[in-house]
N, C-alpha and C positions, 0 to 999 in steps of 0.2 A: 586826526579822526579817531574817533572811539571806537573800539571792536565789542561790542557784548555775546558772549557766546553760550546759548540758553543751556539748558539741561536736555534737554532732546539731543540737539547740536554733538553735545560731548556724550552724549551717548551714540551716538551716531559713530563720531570720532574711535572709539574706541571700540565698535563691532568693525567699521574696515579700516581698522589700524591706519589713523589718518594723525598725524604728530598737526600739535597747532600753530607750530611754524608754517603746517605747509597749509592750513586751511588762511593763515596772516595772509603768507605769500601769494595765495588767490586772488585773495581782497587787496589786496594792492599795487599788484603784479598782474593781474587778470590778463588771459590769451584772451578772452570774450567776455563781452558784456552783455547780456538778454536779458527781458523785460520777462517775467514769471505771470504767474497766478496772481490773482487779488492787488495788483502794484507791485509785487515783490521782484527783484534783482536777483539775478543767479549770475554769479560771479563764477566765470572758468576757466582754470589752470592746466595745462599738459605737465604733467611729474612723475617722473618714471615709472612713461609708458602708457599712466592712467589717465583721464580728466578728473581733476577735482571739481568739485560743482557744488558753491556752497550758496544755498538759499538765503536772500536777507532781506531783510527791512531795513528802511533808512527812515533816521529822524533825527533832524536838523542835521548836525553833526557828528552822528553816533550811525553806526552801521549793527544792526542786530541779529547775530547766525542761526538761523531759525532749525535748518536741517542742514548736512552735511552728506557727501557721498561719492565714491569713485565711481567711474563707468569706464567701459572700455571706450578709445581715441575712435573709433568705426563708429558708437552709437549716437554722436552727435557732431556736429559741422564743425568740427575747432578748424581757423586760419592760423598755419603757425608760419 
């Protein structure tokens, strides 16, 4: 699977200091899977501490990171 990760995304990445391993590790590793806005996937991870929660599109084969962003593990239902 293809990961494309937009200009928003890495900008996103880089206001809460999120390395792209651990946005990979979301998308492939995912704690949760929920169904977003417009069709969109929000892929989310527990990593130290935080939820990762990265926005994407899928087409065909390619998965595309639309936004990117931590949240505290209280503000959303993660099952770990």
């Amino acid at each position: 699977m293809e990961v494309i990760i937009t200009n928003h995304a890495r900008e996103r990445m880089q206001k809460y200091e999120i390395k792209q391993s651990d946005v990979l590790e979301a998308i492939n590793n995912s704690t949760d899977v929920i169904e977003g806005h417009s069709n969109r996937i929000v892929y989310q991870k527990v990593l130290n501490g935080y939820v990762i929660r990265a926005v994407c599109e899928k087409v065909k084969s390619t998965v595309i990171v639309i936004t990117v962003y931590k949240a505290r593990k209280g503000r959303y239902e993660i099952q770990i």
